[in-house]
SERO-4910 file (N, C-alpha, C, O; in steps of 0.05 Angstrom, whole numbers):
BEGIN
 pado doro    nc1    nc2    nc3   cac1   cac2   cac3    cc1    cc2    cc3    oc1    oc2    oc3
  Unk    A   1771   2722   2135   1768   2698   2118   1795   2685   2115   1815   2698   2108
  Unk    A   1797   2654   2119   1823   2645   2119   1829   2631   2087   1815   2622   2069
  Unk    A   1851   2635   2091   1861   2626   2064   1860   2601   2057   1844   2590   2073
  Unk    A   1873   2582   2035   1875   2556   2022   1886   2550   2038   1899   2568   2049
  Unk    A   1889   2519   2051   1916   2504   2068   1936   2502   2056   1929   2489   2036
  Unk    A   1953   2504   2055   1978   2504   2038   2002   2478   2060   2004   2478   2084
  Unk    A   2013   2463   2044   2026   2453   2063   2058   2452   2052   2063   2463   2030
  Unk    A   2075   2442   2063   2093   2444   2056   2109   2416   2036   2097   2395   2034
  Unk    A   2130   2418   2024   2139   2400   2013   2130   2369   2012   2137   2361   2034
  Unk    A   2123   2355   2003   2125   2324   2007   2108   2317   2027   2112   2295   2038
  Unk    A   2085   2335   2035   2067   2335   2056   2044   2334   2042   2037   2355   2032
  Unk    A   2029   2313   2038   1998   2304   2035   1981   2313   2047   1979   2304   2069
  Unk    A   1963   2332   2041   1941   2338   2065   1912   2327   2058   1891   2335   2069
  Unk    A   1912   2307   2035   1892   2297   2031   1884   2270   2046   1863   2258   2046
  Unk    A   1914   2263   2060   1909   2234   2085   1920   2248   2109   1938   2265   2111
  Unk    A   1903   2237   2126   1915   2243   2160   1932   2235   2161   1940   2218   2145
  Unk    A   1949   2244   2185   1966   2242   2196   1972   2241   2231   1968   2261   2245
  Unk    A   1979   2220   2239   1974   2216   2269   1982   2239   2285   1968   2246   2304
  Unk    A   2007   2251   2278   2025   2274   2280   2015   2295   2291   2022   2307   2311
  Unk    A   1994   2300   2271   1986   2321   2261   1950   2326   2273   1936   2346   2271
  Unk    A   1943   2300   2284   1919   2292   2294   1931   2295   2325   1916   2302   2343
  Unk    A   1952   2290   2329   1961   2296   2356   1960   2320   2366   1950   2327   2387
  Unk    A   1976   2339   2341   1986   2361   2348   1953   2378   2349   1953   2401   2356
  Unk    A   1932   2366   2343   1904   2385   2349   1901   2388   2370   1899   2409   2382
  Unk    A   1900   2357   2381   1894   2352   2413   1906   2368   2431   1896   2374   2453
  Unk    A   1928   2375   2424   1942   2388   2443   1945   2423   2435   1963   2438   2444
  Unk    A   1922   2429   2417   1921   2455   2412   1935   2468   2392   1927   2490   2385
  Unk    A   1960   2455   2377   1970   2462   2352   1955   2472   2339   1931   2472   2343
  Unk    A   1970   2486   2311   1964   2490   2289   1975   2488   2271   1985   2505   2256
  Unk    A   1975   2467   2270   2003   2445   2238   1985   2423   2234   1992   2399   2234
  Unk    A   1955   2433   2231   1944   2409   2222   1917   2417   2197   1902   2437   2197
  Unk    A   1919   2401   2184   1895   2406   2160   1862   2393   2160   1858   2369   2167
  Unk    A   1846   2405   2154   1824   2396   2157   1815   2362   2155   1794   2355   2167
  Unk    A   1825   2351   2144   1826   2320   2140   1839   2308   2174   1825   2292   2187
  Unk    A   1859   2316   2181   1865   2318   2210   1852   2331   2230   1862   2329   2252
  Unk    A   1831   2346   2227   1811   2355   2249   1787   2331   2248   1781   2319   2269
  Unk    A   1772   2325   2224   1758   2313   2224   1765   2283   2237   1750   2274   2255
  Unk    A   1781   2272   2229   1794   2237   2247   1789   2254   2274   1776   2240   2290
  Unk    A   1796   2279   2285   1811   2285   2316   1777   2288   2327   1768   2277   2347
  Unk    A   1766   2304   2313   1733   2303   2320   1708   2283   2324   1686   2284   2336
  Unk    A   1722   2265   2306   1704   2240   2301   1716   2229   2333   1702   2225   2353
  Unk    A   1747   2226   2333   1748   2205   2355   1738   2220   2388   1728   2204   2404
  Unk    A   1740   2248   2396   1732   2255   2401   1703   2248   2417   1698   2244   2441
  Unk    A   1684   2248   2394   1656   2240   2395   1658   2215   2413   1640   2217   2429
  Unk    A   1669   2199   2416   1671   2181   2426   1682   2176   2449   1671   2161   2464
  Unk    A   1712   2191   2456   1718   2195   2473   1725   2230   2479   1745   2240   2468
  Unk    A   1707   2249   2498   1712   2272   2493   1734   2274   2509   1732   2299   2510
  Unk    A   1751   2270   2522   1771   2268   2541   1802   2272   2524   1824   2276   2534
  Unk    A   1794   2270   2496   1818   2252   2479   1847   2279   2480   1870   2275   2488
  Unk    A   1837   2303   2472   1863   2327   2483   1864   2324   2521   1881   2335   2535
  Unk    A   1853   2316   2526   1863   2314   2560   1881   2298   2560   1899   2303   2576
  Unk    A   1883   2277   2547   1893   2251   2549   1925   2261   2529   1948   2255   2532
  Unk    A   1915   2274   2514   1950   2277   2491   1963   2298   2513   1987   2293   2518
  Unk    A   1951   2321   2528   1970   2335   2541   1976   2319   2566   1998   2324   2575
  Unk    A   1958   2295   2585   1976   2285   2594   1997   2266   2591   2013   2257   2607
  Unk    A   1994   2260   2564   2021   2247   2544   2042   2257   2555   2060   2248   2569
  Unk    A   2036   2290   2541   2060   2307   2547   2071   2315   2567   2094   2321   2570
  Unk    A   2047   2315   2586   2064   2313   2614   2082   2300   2630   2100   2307   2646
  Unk    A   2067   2267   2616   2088   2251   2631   2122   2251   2604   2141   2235   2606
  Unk    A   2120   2263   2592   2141   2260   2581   2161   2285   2592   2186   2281   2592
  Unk    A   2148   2315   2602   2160   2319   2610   2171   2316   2641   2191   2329   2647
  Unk    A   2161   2301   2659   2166   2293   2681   2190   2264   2671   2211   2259   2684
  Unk    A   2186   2255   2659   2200   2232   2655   2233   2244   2644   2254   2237   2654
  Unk    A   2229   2264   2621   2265   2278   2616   2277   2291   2644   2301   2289   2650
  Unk    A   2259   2303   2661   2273   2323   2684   2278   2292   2698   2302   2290   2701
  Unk    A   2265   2266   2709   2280   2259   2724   2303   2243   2710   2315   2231   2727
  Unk    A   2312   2240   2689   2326   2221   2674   2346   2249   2678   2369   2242   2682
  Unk    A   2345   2270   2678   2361   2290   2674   2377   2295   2695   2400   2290   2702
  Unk    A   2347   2315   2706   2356   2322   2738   2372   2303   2763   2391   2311   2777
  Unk    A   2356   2276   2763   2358   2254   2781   2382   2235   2774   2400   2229   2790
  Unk    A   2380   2228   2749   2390   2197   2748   2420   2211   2734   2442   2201   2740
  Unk    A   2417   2229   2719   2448   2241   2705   2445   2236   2673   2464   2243   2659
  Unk    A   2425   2225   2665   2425   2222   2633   2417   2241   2618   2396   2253   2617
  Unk    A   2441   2245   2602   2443   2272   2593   2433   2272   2567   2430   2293   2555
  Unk    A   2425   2240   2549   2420   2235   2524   2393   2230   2511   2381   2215   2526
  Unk    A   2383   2234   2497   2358   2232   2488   2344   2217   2463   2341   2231   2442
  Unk    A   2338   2197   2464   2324   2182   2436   2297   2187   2437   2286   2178   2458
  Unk    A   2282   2197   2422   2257   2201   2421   2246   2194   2394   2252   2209   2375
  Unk    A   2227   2172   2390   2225   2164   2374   2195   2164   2369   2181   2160   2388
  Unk    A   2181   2169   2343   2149   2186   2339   2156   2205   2353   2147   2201   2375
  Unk    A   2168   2226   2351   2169   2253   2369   2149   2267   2362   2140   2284   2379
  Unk    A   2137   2265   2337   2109   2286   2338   2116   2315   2321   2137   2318   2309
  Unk    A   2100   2330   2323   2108   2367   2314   2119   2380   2341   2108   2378   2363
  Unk    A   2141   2393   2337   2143   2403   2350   2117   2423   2383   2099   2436   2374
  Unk    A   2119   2423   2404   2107   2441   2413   2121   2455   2442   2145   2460   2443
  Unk    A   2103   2461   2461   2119   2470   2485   2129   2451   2501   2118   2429   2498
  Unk    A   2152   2452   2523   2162   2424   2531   2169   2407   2513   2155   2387   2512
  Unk    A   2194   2410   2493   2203   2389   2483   2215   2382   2500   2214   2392   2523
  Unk    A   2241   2350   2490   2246   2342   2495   2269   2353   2501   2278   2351   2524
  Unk    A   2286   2371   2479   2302   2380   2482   2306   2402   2504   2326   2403   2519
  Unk    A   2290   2416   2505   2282   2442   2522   2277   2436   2554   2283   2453   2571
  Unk    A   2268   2414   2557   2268   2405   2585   2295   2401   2590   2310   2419   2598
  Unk    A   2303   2373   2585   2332   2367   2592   2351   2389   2589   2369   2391   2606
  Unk    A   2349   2407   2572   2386   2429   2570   2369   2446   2602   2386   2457   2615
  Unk    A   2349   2447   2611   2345   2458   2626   2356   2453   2658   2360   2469   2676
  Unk    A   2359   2421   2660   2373   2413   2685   2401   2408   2669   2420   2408   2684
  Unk    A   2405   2405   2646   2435   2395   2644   2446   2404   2611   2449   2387   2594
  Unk    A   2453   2437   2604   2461   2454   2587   2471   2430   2565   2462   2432   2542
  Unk    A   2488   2409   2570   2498   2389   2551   2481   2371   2543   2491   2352   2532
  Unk    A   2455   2371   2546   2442   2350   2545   2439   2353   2509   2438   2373   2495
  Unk    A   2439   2318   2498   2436   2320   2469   2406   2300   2458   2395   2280   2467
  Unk    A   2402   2310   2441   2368   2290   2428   2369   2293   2405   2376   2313   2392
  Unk    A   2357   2265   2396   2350   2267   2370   2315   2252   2371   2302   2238   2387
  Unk    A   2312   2264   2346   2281   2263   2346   2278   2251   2323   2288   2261   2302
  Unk    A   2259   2225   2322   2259   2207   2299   2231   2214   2296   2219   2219   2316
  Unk    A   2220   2215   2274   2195   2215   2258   2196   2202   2228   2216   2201   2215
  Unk    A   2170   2194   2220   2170   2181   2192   2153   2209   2179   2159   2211   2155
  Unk    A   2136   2230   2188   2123   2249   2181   2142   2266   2171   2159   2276   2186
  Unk    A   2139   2272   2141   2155   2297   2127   2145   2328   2138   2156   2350   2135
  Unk    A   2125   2322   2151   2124   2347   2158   2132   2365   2189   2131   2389   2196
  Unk    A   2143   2330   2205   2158   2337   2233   2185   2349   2219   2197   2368   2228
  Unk    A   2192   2334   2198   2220   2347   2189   2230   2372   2188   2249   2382   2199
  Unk    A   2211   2382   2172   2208   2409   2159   2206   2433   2184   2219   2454   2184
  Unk    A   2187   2425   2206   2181   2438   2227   2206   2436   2249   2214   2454   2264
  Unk    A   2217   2409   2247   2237   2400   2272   2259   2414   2264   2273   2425   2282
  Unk    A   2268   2416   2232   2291   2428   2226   2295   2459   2232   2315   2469   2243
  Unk    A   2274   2472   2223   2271   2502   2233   2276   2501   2254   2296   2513   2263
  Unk    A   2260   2485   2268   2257   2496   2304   2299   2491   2320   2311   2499   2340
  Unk    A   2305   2476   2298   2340   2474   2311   2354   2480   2294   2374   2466   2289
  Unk    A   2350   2498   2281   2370   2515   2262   2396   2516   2279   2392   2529   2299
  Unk    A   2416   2507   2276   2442   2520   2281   2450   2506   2315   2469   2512   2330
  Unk    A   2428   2486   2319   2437   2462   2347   2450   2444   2344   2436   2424   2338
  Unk    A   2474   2439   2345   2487   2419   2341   2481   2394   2362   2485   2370   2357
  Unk    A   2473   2404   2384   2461   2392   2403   2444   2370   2405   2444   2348   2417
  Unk    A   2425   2384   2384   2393   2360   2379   2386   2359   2344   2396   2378   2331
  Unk    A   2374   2344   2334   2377   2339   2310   2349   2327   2304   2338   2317   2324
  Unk    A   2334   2326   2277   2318   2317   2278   2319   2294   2252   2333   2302   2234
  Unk    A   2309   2268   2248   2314   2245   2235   2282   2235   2216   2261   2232   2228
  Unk    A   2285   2233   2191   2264   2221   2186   2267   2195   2174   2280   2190   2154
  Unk    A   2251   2174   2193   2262   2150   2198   2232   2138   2205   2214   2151   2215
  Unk    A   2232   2117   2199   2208   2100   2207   2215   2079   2232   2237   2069   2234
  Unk    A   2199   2076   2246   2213   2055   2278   2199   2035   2266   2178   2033   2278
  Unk    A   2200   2022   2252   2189   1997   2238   2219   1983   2226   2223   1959   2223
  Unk    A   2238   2003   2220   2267   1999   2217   2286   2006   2237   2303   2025   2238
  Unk    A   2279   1983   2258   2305   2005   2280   2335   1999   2271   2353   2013   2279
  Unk    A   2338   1986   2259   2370   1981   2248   2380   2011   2230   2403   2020   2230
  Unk    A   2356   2021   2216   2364   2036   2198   2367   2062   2215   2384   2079   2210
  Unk    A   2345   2063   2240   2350   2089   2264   2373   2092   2276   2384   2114   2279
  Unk    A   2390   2059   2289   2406   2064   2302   2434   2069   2286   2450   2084   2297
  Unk    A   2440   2059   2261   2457   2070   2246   2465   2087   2234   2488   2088   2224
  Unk    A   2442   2110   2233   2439   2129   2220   2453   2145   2228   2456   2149   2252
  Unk    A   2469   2164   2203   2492   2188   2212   2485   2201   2231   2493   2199   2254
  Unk    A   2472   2214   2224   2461   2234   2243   2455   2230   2280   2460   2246   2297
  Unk    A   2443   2200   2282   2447   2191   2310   2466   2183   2331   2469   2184   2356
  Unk    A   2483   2171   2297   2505   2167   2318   2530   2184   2322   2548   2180   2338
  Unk    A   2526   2206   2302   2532   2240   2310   2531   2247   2338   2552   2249   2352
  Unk    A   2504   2251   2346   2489   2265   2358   2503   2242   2398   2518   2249   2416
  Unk    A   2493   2223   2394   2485   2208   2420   2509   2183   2417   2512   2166   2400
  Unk    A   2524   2189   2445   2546   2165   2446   2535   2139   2455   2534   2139   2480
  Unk    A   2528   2121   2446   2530   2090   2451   2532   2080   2470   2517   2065   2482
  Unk    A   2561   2093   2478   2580   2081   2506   2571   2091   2530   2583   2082   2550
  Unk    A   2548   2111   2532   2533   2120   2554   2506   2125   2558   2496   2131   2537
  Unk    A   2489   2124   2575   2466   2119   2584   2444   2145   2569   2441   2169   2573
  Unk    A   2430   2124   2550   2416   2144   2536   2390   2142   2544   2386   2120   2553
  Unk    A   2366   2156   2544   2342   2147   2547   2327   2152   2523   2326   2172   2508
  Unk    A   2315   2128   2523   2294   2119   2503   2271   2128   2498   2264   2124   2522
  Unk    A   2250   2139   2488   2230   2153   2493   2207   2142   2468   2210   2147   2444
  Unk    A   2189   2128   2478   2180   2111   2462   2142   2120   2466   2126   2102   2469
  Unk    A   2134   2149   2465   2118   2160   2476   2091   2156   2454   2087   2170   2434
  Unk    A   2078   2138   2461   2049   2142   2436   2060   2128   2407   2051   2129   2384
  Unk    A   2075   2119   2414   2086   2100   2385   2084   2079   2377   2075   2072   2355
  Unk    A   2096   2059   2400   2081   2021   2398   2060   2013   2391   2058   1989   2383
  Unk    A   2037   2034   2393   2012   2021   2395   2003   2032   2364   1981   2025   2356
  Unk    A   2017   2045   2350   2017   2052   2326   2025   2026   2300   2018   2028   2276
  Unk    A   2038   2007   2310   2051   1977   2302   2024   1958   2308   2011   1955   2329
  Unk    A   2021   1950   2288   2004   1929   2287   2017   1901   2301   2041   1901   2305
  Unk    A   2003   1881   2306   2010   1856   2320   2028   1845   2291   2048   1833   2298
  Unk    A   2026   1848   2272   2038   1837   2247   2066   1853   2236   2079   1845   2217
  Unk    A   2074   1881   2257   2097   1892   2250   2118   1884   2271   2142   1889   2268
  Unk    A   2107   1869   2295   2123   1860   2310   2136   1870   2326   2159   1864   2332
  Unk    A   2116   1898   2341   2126   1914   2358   2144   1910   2384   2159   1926   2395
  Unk    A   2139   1880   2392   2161   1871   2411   2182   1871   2401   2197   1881   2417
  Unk    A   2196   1864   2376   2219   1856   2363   2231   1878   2352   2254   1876   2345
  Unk    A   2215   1905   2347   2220   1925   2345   2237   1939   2376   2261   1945   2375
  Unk    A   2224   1942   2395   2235   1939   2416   2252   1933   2434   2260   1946   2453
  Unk    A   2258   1910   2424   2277   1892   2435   2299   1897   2426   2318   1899   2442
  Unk    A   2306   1902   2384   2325   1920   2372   2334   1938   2385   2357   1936   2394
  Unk    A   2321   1961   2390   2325   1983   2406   2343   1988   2431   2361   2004   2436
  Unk    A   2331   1963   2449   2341   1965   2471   2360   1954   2477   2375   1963   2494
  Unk    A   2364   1927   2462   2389   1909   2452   2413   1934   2453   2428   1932   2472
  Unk    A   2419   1957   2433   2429   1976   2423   2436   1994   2445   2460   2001   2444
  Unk    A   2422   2003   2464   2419   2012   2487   2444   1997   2504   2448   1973   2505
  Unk    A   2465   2024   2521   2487   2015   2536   2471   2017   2568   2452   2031   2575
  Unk    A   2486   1995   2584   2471   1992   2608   2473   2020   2627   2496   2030   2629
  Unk    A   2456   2029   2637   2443   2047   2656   2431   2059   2644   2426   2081   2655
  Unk    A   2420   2056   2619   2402   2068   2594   2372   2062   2609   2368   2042   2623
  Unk    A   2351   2082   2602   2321   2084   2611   2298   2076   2581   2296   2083   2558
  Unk    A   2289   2064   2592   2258   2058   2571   2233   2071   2580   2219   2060   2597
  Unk    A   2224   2103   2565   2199   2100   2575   2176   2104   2557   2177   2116   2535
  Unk    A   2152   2092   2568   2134   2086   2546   2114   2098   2548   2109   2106   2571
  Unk    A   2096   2106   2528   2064   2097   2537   2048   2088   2514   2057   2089   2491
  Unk    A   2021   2079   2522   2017   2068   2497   1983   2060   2509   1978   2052   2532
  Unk    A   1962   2065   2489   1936   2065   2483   1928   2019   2505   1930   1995   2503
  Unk    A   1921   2031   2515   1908   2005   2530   1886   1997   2530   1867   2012   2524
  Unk    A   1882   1970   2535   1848   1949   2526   1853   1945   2562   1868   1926   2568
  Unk    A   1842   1963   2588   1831   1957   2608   1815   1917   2619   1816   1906   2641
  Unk    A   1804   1907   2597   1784   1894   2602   1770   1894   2617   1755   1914   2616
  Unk    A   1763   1873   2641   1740   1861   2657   1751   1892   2682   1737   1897   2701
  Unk    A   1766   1902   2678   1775   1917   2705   1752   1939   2702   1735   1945   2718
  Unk    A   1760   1954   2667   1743   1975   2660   1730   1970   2639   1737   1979   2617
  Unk    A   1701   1950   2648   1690   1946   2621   1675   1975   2604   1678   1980   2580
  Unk    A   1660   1991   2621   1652   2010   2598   1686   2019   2587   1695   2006   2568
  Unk    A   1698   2034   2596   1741   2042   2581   1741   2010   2569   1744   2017   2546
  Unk    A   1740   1992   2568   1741   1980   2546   1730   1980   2522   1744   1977   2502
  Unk    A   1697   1984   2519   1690   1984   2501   1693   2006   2493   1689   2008   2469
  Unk    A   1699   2026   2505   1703   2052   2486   1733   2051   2471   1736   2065   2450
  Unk    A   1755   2035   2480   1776   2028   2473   1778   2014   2441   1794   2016   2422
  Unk    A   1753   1998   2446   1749   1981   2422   1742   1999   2394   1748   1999   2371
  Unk    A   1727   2014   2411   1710   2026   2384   1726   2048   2369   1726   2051   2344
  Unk    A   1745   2069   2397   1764   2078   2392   1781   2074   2360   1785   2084   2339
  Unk    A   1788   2049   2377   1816   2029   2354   1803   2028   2327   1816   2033   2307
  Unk    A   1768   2020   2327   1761   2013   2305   1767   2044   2289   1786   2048   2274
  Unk    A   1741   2067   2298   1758   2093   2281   1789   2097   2278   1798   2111   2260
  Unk    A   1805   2085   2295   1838   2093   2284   1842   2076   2256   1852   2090   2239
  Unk    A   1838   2057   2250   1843   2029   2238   1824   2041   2211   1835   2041   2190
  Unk    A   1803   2049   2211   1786   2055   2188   1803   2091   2184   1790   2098   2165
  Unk    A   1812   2104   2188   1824   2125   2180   1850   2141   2185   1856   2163   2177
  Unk    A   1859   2128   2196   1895   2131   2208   1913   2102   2194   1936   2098   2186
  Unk    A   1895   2092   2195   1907   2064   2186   1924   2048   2203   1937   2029   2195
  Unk    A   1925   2059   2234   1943   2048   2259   1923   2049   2282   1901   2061   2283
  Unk    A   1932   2038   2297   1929   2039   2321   1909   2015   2344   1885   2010   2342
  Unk    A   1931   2004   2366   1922   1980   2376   1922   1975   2404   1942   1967   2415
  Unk    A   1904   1978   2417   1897   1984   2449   1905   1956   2462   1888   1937   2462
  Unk    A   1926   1953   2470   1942   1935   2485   1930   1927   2507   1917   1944   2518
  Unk    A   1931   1896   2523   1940   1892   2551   1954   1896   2568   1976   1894   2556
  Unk    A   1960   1901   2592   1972   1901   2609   2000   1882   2604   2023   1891   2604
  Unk    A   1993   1861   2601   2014   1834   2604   2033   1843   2570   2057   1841   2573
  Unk    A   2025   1848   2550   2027   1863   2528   2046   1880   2524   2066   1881   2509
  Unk    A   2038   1892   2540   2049   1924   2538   2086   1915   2552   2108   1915   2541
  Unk    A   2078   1908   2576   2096   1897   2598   2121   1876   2577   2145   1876   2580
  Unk    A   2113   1867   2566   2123   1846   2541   2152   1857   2529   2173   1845   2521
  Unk    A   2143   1888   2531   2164   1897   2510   2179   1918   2527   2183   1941   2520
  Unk    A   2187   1907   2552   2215   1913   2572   2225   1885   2579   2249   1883   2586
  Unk    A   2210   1862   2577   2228   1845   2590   2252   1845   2592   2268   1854   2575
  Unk    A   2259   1831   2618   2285   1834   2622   2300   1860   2645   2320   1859   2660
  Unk    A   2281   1880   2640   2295   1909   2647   2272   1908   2670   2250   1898   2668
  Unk    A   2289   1924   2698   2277   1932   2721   2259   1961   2718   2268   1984   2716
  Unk    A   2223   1948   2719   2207   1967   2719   2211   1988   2746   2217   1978   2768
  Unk    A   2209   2011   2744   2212   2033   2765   2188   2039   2769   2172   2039   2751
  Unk    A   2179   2045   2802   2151   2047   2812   2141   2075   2798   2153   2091   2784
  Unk    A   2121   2074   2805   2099   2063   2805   2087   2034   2795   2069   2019   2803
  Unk    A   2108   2032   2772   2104   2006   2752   2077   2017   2735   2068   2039   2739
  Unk    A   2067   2000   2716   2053   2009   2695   2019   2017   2704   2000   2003   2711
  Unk    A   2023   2042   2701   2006   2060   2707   1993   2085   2683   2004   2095   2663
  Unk    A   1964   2090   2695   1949   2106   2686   1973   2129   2678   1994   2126   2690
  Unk    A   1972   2149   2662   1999   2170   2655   1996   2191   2680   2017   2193   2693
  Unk    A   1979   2204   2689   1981   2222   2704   1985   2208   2737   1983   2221   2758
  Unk    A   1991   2179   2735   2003   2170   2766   2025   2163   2764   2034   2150   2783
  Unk    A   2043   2169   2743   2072   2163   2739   2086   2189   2756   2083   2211   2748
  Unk    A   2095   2185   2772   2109   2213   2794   2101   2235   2785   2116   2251   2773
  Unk    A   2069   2240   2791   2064   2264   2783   2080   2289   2808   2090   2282   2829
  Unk    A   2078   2311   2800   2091   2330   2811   2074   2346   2834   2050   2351   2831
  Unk    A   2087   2352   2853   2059   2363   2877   2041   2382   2862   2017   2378   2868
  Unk    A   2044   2404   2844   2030   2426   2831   2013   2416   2814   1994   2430   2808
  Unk    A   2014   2385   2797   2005   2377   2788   1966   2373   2789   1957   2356   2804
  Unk    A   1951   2388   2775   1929   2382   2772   1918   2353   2770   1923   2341   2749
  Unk    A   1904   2342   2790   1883   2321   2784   1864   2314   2769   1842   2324   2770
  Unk    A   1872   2295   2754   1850   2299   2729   1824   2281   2735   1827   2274   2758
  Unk    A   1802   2272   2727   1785   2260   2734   1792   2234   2721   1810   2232   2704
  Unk    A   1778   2212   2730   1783   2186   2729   1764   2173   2704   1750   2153   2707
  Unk    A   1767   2189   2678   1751   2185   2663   1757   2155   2648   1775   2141   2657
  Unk    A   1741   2147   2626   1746   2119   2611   1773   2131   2599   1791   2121   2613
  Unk    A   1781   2142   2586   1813   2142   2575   1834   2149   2593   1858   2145   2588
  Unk    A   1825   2159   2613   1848   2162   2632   1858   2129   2645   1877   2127   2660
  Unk    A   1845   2109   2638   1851   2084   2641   1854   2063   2614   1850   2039   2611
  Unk    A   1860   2082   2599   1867   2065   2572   1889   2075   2553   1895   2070   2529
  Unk    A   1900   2099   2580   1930   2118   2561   1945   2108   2588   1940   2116   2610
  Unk    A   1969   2088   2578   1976   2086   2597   2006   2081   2606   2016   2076   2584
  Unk    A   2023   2080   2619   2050   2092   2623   2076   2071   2641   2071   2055   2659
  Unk    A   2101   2076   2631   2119   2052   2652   2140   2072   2638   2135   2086   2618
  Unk    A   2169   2071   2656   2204   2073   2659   2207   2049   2674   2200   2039   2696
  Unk    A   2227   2040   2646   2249   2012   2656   2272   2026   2654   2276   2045   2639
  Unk    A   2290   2014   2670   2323   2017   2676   2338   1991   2662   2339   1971   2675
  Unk    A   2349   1991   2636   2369   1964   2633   2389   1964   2657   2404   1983   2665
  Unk    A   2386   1939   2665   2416   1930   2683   2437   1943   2671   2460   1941   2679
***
């Protein structure tokens, strides 16, 4: 018989948390019953929805080894980083490059609490609680500009977060802050919940209905266009594939094929290079 949920400090478990609704999908256990039920409900609708968060995670970790391995960027902004799990961000990169440094922004008190344990005594990587609705207050922040030099090519990691900004928070301009801030040979990579339309009308309407449960109990979330999404690199040279389904972003030869379900065309993925 399991005990009371108990949560930790300054942590609400009487409202969901995206975080924490994530961290189901992908098999965690840092989440409270109020966060199973949103992850179940959406679920019902789309049963694909933990297929779709671990290939989140996949392409995030394919995206640090080549920024690491390949290109030489040894720095890491990750911003909505989530709860901790396997394949961080940090853990990938020191893996091709021992110096590699990250910081991990979250607005969730309870990534804190978890992020801080998990780097007890890393001077390396750091974790920030910060809302990306304020990127002025991210990029100034002690701790970041501690952590990650300016004057060299950092990558951006903007994984499951944009689409969390309503049209009225001004997620382009959020963006654009960011990258503005960003020294040239710096990387942008994204992904972010997509509206398919006339291409995938049934993945559309499940998109719709999707958004509607996020919006009635998360209180976020907004399934973008194509042209949309694309909006918030201008300027910066998209790298091929160009904006794509997540699991056709350089998947890896060992890589499992996933089926071509309605959300596998409405989670969807791009790396830009600033000049």
């Amino acid at each position: 018989m399991t005990g009371p949920e108990v949560a930790p400090p300054g942590v609400d478990m009487n409202a969901p948390s995206v975080a924490r609704v994530y961290d189901f999908f992908l098999g965690g256990k840092d989440n409270f019953a109020v966060d199973r039920a949103v992850a179940e409900h959406a679920i019902r609708i789309t049963p694909d929805g933990p297929q779709a968060a671990q290939a989140n995670r996949a392409f995030l970790r394919r995206v640090v080894r080549f920024l690491a391995a390949e290109q030489g960027v040894n720095q890491f902004l990750d911003l909505g980083s989530g709860l901790p799990t396997q394949g961080n961000v940090h853990q990938v990169a020191m893996r091709h490059d021992p110096q590699a440094r990250v910081v991990y922004v979250d607005n969730d008190p309870i990534v804190l609490a978890h992020g801080r344990a998990l780097l007890a005594g890393d001077g390396a990587t750091t974790v920030v609680q910060a809302d990306i609705r304020s990127p002025e207050a991210i990029l100034q922040h002690p701790q970041v500009r501690q952590v990650l030099d300016f004057d060299r090519p950092i990558g951006l990691l903007l994984f499951a977060i944009l689409h969390h900004l309503s049209d009225d928070e001004d997620p382009k301009g959020v963006a654009a802050k960011l990258i503005e801030a960003l020294p040239s040979g710096s990387y942008v990579a994204i992904s972010h919940f997509r509206d398919p339309g006339e291409r995938h009308p049934e993945a559309s309407r499940k998109a719709h209905e999707v958004e509607r449960v996020f919006n009635e109990s998360l209180g976020t979330g907004r399934w973008r266009t194509d042209e949309e999404i694309l909006s918030f690199v201008e300027g910066l040279e998209v790298l091929e594939p160009g904006l794509v389904p997540l699991p056709e972003w350089r998947p890896e030869p060992d890589e499992t094929t996933v089926d071509q379900s309605d959300t596998y065309h409405t989670f969807i993925a791009l790396v830009a290079r600033k000049p």
